[in-house]
C-alpha positions as CSV (number, residue, x, y, z in Angstrom):
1,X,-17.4,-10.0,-19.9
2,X,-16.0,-13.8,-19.4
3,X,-14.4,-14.6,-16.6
4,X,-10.6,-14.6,-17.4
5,X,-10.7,-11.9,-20.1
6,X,-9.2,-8.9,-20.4
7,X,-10.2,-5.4,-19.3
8,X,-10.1,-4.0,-22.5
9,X,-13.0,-2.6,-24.3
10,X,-14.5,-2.2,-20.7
11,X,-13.7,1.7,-20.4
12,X,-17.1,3.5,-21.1
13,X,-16.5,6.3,-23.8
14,X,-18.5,9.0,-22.9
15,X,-20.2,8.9,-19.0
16,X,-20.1,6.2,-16.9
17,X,-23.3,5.1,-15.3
18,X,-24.5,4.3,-12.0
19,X,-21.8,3.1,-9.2
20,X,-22.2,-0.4,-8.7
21,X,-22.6,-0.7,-4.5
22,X,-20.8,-3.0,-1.9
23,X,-21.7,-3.8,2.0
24,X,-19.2,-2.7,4.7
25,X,-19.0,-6.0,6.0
26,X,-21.2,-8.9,5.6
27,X,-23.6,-7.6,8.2
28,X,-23.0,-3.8,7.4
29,X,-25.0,-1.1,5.2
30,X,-25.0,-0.8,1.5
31,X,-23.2,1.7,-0.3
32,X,-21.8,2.4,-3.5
33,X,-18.8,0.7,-5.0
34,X,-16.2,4.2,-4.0
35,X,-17.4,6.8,-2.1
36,X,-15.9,10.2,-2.4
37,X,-13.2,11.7,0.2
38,X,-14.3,15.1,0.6
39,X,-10.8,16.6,2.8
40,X,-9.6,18.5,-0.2
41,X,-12.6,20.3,-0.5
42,X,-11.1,22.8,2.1
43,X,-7.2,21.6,2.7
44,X,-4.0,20.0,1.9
45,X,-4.1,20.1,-1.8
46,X,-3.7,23.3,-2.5
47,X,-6.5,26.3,-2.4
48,X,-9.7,25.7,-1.1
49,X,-12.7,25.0,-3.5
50,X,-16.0,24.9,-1.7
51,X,-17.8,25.8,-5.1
52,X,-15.9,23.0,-6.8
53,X,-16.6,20.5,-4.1
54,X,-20.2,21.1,-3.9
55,X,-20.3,21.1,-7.8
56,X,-18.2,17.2,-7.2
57,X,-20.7,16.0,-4.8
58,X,-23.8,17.0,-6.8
59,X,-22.3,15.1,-9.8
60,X,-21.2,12.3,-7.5
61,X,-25.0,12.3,-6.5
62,X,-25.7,11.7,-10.2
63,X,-23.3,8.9,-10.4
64,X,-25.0,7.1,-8.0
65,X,-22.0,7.9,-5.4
66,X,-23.9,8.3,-2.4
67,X,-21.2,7.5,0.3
68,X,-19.1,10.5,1.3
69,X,-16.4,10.9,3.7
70,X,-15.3,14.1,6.1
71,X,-13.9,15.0,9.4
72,X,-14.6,17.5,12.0
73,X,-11.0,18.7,11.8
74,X,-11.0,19.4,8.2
75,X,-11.0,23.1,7.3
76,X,-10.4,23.1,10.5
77,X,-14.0,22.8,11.1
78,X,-15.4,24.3,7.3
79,X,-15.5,21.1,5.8
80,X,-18.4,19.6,7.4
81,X,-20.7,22.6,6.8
82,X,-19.6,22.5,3.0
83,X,-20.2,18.5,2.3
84,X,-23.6,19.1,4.5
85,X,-25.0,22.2,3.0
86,X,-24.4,20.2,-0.8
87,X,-25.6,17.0,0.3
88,X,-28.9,18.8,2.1
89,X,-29.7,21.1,-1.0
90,X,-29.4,17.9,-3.1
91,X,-32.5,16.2,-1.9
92,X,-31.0,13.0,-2.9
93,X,-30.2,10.1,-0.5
94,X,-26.4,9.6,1.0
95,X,-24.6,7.8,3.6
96,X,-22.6,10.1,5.5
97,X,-19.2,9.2,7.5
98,X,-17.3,12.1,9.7
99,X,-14.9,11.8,12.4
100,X,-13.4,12.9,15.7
101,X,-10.4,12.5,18.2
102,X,-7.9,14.7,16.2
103,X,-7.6,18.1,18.1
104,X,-6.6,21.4,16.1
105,X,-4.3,24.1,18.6
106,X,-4.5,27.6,17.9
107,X,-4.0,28.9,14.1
108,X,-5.2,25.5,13.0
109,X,-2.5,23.4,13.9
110,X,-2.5,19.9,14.4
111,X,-1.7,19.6,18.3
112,X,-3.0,16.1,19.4
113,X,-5.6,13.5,20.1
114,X,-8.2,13.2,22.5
115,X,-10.4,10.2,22.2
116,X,-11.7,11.1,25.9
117,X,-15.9,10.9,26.5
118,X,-16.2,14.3,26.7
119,X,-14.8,14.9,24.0
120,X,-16.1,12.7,21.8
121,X,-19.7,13.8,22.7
122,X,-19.0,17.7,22.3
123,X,-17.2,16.7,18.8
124,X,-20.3,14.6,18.1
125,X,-22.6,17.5,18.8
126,X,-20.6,19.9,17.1
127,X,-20.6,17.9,13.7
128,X,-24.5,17.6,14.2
129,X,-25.0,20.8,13.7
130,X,-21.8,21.8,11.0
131,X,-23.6,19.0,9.3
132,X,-26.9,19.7,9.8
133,X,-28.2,16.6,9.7
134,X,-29.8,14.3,13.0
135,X,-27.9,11.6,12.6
136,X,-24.5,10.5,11.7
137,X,-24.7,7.1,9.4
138,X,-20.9,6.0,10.0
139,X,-18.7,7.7,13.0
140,X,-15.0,7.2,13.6
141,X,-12.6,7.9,16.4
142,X,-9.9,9.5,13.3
143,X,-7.2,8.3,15.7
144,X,-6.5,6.5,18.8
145,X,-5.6,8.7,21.5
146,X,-2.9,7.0,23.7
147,X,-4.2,8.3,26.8
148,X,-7.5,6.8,27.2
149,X,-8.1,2.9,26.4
150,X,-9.2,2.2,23.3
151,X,-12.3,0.1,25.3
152,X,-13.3,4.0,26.7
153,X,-13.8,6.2,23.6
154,X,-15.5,3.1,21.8
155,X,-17.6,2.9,25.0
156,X,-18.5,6.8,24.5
157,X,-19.5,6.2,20.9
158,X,-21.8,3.7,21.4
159,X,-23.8,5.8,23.6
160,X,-23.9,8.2,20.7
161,X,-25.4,5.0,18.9
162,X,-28.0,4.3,21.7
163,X,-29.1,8.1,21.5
164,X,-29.6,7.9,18.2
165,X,-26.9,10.3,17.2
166,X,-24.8,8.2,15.1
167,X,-25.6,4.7,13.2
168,X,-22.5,2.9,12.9
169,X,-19.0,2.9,14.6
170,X,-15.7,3.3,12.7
171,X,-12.0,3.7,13.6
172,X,-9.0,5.0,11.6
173,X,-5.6,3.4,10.9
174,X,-5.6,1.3,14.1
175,X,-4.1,-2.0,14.1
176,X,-5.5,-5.9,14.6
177,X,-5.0,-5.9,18.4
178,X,-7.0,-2.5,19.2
179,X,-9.7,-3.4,16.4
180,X,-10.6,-7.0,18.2
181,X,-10.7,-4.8,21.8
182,X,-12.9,-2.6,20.2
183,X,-15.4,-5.4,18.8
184,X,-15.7,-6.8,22.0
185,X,-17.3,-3.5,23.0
186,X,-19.1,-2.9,20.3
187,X,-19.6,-3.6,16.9
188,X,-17.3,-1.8,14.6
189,X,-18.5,-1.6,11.1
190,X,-16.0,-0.2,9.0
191,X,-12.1,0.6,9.4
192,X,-10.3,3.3,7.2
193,X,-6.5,3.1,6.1
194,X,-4.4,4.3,3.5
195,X,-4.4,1.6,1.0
196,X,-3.3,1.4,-2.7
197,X,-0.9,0.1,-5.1
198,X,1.7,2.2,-3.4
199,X,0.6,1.4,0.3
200,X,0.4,-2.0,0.8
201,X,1.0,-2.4,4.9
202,X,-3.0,-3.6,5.5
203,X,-2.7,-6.8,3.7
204,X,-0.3,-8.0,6.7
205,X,-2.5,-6.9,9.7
206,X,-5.8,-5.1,10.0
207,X,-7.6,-6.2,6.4
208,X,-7.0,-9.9,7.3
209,X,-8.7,-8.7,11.1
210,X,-11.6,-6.6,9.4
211,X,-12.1,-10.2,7.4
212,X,-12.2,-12.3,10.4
213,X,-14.4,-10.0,12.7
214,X,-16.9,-9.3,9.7
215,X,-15.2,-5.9,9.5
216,X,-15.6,-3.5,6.1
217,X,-12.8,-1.8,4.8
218,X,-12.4,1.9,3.8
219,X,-9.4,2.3,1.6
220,X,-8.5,6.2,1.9
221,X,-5.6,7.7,-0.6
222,X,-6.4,4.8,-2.8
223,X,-4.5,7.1,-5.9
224,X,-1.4,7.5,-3.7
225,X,-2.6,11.0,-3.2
226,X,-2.3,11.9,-6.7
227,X,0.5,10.0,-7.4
228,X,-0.8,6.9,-9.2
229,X,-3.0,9.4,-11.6
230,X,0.5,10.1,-13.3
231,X,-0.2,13.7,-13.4
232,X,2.7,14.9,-11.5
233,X,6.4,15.0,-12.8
234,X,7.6,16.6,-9.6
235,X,7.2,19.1,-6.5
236,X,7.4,22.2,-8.8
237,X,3.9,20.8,-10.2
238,X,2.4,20.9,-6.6
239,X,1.1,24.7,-5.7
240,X,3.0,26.3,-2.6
241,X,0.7,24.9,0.1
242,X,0.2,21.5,-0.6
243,X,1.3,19.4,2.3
244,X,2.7,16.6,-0.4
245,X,5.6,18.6,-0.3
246,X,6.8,17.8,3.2
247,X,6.0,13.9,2.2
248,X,9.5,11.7,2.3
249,X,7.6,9.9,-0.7
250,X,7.5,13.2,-2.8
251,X,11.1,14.1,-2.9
252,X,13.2,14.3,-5.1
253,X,15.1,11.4,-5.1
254,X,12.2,8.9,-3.8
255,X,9.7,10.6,-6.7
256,X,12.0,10.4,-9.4
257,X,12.7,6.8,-8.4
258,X,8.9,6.1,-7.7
259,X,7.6,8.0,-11.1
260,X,9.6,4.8,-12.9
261,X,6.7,2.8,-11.1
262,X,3.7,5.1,-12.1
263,X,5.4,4.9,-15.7
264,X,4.9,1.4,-15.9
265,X,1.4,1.3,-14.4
266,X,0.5,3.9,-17.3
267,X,1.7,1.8,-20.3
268,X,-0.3,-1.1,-18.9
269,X,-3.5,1.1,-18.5
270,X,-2.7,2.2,-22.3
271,X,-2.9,-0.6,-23.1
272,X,-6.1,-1.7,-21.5
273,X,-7.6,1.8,-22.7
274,X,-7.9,2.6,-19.2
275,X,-6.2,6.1,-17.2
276,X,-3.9,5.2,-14.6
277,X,-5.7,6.2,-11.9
278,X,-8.8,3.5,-13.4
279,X,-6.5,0.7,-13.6
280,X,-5.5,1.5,-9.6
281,X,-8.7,1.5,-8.7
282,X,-9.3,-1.1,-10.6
283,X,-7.1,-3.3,-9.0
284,X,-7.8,-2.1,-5.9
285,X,-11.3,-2.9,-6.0
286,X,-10.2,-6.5,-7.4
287,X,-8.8,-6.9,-4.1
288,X,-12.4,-8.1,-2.0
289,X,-15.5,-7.3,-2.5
290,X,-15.8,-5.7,1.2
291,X,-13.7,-2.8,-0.1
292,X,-14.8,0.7,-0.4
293,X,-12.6,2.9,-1.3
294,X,-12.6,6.9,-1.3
295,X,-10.8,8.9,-3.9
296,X,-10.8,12.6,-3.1
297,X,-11.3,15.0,-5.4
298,X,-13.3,18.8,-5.8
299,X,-13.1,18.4,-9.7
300,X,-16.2,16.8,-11.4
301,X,-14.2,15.8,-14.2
302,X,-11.9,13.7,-12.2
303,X,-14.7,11.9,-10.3
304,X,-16.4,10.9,-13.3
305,X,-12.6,9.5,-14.4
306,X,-12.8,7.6,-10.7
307,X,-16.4,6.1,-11.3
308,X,-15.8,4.3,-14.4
309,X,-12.8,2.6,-12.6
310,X,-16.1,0.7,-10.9
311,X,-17.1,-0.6,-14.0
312,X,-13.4,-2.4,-14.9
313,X,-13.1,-6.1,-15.0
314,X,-9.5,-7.0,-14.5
315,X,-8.5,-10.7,-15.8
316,X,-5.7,-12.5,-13.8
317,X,-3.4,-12.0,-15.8
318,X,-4.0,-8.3,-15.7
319,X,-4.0,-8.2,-11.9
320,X,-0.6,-10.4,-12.4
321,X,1.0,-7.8,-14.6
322,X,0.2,-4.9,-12.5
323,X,1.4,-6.7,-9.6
324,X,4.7,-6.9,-12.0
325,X,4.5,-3.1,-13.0
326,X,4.5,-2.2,-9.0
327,X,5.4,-4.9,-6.8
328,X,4.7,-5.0,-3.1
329,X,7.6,-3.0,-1.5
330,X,9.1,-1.1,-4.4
331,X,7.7,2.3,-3.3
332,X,10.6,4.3,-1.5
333,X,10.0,6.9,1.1
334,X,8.0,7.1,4.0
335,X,4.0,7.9,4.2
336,X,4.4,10.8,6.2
337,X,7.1,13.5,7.6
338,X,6.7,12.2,11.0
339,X,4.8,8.8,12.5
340,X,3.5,10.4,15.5
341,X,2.1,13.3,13.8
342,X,-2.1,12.9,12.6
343,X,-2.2,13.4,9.1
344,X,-4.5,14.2,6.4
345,X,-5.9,11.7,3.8
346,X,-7.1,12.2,0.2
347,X,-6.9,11.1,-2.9
């Protein structure tokens, strides 16, 4: 398509084809164009569905998705053995990214962070095996644990690198300041962050920092976890357990406020015969090639309604009028129930 044109026309009827792929950073590994966030598999929204996930990944296989995203403390702990049971009976070729540093307390709970040595190894080991793989391609500390310096757990990673236990280093929602202490230990290849039309806070800090220090950027709820599909009217549409409903974002004043937003986003995506969710990922995407984001899903349908988002070229003008549909700012309520607390990503 010209440069300058509109997106229209672009949607593929039918399948889309094979992901396009991106670098994490200019010196980084090759992966495709979105990856697939794989925490939902097992929690947060809603009931479990390891046969749905594994049936997602295979498909996302087929797409030519091949980067996939999960955590130690999802499940807790089931996640990892359902994303590495799929991707082993596949036979296909992924790059795999997990995590550690969150710590679960009894019944499952969310109790803290430990980004301690020790700890980091066991988790390390622990994932290994869950996994079932030798080698981690992309590890992150999930959080920074306030306790230990930020120079220490990268320090205890990168002796999972020289072992030959993990290939590359991550971290998770850290700012500028802790990701250039970090570098100077050791190279950091990617950083993950919520990121989206309805989460702009990286543009002012860390995504300028992953750009000077030749750092790629994970974008992780890059649908506003759901929100930007315009799928959802309301709470009552959310089953019992999902942890949207204790979201500041998601109630009832906020969402009926912030629905006026995903309203507008849809008539432009009409327009350019796209789905909402496309033309956010879309323009999220548009945003640097060194972008990878990872919508979540364990519904095949839905992830094949993600991947075609990779094949939309959005003009200026279209990036201009989303811009207009949901400026920078407009989104009311907080990201989370409480800033201190780790909390789940997604889609």
């Amino acid at each position: 398509m010209p440069p300058g044109t509109s997106a229209i026309g672009i949607f593929l009827r039918g399948l889309p084809g094979p992901v396009q792929r991106r670098r994490l950073g200019p010196r980084g590994p090759e992966v495709s164009a979105l990856g697939l966030g794989c925490m939902g598999i097992n929690q947060s929204y809603g009931e479990p569905d390891p046969k749905g996930g594994e049936a997602t990944i295979r498909r996302a296989l087929e797409l030519g998705i091949d980067f996939f995203d999960t955590a130690d403390v999802y499940g807790p702990y089931t996640n990892e053995e359902v994303v590495g049971r799929a991707l082993r009976e596949s036979g296909s070729r992924f790059f795999l990214a997990t995590k550690c540093g969150i710590v679960r307390g009894e019944g499952g709970s969310l109790s803290g962070r430990d980004g301690s040595p020790a700890h980091i190894r066991e988790s390390c080991e622990a994932s290994l095996r869950r996994l079932g793989v030798e080698r981690i391609d992309l590890y992150y500390l999930h959080r920074v644990d306030p306790k230990v310096p930020i120079e220490v757990s990268v320090g205890a990673m990168a002796e999972l690198v020289d072992d030959g236990k993990v290939r590359y280093l991550g971290l998770s929602e850290v700012d500028a300041g802790t990701l250039r202490r970090a570098c100077a230990v050791h190279p950091i290849t990617a950083v993950q962050s919520e990121y989206s039309l309805w989460t702009r806070e990286p543009e002012e800090g860390i995504l300028p920092a992953c750009r000077e220090l030749g750092v790629g950027f994970v974008p992780f709820s890059p649908l506003g976890r759901g929100f930007l599909t315009g799928r959802l009217s309301g709470t009552e549409d959310l089953p019992a357990s999902d942890f949207r409903r204790s979201i500041p974002r998601f109630q009832p004043g906020p969402l009926q406020r912030n629905l006026r937003l995903v309203d507008r986003l849809g008539a432009l995506a009409r327009e350019l015969s796209l789905t909402p969710a496309q033309l956010a990922l879309a323009w999220l995407l548009a945003q640097g090639p060194d972008l990878v984001p990872i919508p979540g899903t364990k519904r095949p349908e839905y992830l094949e309604e993600n991947a075609a988002a990779a094949e939309v070229r959005l003009s200026r003008r279209d990036l201009e009028r989303i811009e207009e549909a949901v400026p920078k700012g407009a989104v009311e309520g907080a990201r989370y129930s409480s800033p201190n607390r780790p909390q789940p990503a997604g889609r």
